[in-house]
C-alpha positions as CSV (number, residue, x, y, z in Angstrom):
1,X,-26.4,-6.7,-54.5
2,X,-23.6,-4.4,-54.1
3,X,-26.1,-1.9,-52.2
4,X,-26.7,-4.5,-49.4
5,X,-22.8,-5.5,-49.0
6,X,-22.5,-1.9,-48.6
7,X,-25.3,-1.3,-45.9
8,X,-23.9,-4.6,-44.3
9,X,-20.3,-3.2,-44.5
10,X,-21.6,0.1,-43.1
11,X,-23.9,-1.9,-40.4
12,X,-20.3,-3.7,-39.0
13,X,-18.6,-0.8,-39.2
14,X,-21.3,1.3,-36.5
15,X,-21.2,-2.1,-34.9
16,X,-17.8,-2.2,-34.0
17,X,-17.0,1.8,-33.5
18,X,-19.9,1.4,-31.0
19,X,-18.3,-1.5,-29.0
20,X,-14.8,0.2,-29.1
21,X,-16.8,3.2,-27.7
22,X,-18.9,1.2,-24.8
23,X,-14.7,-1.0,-23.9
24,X,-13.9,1.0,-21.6
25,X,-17.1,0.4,-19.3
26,X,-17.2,-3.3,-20.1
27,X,-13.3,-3.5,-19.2
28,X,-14.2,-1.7,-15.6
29,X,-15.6,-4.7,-14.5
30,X,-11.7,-6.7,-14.9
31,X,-11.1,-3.8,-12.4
32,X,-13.1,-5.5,-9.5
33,X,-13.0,-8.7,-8.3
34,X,-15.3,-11.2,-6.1
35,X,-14.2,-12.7,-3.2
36,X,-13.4,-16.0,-4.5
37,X,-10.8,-14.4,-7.3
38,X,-9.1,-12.3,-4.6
39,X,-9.3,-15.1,-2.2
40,X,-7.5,-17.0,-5.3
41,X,-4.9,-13.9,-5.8
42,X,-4.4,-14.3,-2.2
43,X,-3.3,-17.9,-2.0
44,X,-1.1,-17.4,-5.4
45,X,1.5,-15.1,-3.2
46,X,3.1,-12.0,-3.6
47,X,-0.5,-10.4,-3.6
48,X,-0.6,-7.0,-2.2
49,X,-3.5,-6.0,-0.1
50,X,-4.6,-2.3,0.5
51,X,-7.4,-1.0,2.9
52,X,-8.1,2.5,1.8
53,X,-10.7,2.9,5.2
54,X,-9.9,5.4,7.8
55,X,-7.3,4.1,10.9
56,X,-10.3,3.5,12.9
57,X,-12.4,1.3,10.6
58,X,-9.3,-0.7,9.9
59,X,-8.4,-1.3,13.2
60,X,-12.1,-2.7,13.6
61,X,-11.2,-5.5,11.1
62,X,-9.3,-6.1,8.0
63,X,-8.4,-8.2,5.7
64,X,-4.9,-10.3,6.8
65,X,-2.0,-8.3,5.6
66,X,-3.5,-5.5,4.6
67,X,-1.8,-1.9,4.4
68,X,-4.0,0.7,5.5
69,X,-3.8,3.7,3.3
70,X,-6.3,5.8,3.4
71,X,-8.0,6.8,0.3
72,X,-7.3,10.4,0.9
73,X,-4.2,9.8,1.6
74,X,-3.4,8.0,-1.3
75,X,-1.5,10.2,-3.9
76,X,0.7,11.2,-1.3
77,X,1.6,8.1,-0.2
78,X,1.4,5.9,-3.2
79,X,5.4,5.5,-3.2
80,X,4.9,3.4,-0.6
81,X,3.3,0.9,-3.1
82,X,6.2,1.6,-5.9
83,X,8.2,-1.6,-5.3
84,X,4.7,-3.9,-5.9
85,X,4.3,-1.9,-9.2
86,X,4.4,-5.2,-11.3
87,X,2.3,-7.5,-8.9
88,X,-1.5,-7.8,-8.4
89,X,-2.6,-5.5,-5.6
90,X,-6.3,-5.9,-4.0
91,X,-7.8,-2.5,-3.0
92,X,-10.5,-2.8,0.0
93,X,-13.0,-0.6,1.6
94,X,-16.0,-1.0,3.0
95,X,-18.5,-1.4,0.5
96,X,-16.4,-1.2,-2.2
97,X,-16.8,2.6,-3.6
98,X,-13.6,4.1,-1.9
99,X,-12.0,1.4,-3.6
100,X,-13.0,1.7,-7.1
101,X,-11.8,5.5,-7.2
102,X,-8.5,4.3,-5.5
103,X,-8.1,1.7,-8.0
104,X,-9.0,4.0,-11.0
105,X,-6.2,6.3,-9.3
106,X,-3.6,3.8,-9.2
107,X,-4.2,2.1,-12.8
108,X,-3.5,6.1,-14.2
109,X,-0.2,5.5,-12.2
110,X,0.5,2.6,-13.6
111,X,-0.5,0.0,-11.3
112,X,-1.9,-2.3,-13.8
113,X,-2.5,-5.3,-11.6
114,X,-4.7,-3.3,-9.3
115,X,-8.3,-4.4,-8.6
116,X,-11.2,-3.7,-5.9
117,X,-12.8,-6.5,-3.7
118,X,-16.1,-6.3,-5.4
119,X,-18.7,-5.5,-1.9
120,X,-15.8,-4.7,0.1
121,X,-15.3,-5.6,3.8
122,X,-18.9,-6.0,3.8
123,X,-19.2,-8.7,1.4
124,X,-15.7,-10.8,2.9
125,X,-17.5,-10.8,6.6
126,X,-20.7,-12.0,4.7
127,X,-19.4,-14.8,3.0
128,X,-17.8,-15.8,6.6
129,X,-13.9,-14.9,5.9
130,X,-11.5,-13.9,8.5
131,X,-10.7,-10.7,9.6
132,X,-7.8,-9.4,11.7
133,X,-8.5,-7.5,14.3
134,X,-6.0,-6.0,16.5
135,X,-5.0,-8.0,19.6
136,X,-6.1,-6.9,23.3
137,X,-3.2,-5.5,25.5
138,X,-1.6,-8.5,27.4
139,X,-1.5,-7.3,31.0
140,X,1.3,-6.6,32.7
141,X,2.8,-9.5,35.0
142,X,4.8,-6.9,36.7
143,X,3.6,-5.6,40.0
């Protein structure tokens, strides 16, 4: 009997050092978010949204009230995002790859609340949300 209790004992133990092993893959995924959660975030308030494209492919369309930061550019400017330490920040791209490393970057900083729009841009325009887009040059009245 106390053979089996053992191999059970050691059985939970490989058990459990495997899932502690395999927590920090299956807790990436609280690192992304769909567009219904950030959609959610958004309408809760004081949710910050950054758009690590390039200038150009932001001014193409983005998300409404979005920060453009360029991924590259990130480290160097992440004081910009020091006062919003403690509140959820949304991290956007296009497809949602520039994002996750930005993410990954500023959870190491200590951004804990910081999550990628799972799909991106991409997904957002799919599931028919609104972009901003920059507005046309009013002409001049003056003659």
């Amino acid at each position: 009997m106390k053979f089996i209790i053992d191999h059970i004992f050691l059985l939970a133990i490989v058990i459990l050092s495997g899932g502690a092993l395999l927590w920090p893959l299956l807790s990436m995924r609280g690192k992304r978010a769909s567009v219904l959660e950030v959609t959610q975030l958004i309408n809760r308030g004081k949710t910050i949204i950054v758009d690590v494209r390039t200038p150009e492919e932001f001014a193409k369309g983005h998300l409404p009230d979005a920060r453009n930061i360029p991924v590259a550019e990130l480290a160097k400017r992440m004081g910009e995002l020091e006062k919003f330490k403690t509140r959820p920040i949304v991290v956007v791209c296009q497809k949602g790859s520039r994002s996750a490393t930005a993410v990954a970057a500023l959870i190491k900083a200590g951004y804990a609340e910081a999550t990628s729009l799972e799909g991106g841009i991409d997904e957002w325009s799919k599931q028919g949300l609104p972009l901003k887009t920059p507005s046309p040059a009013k002409p001049s009245l003056v003659k």
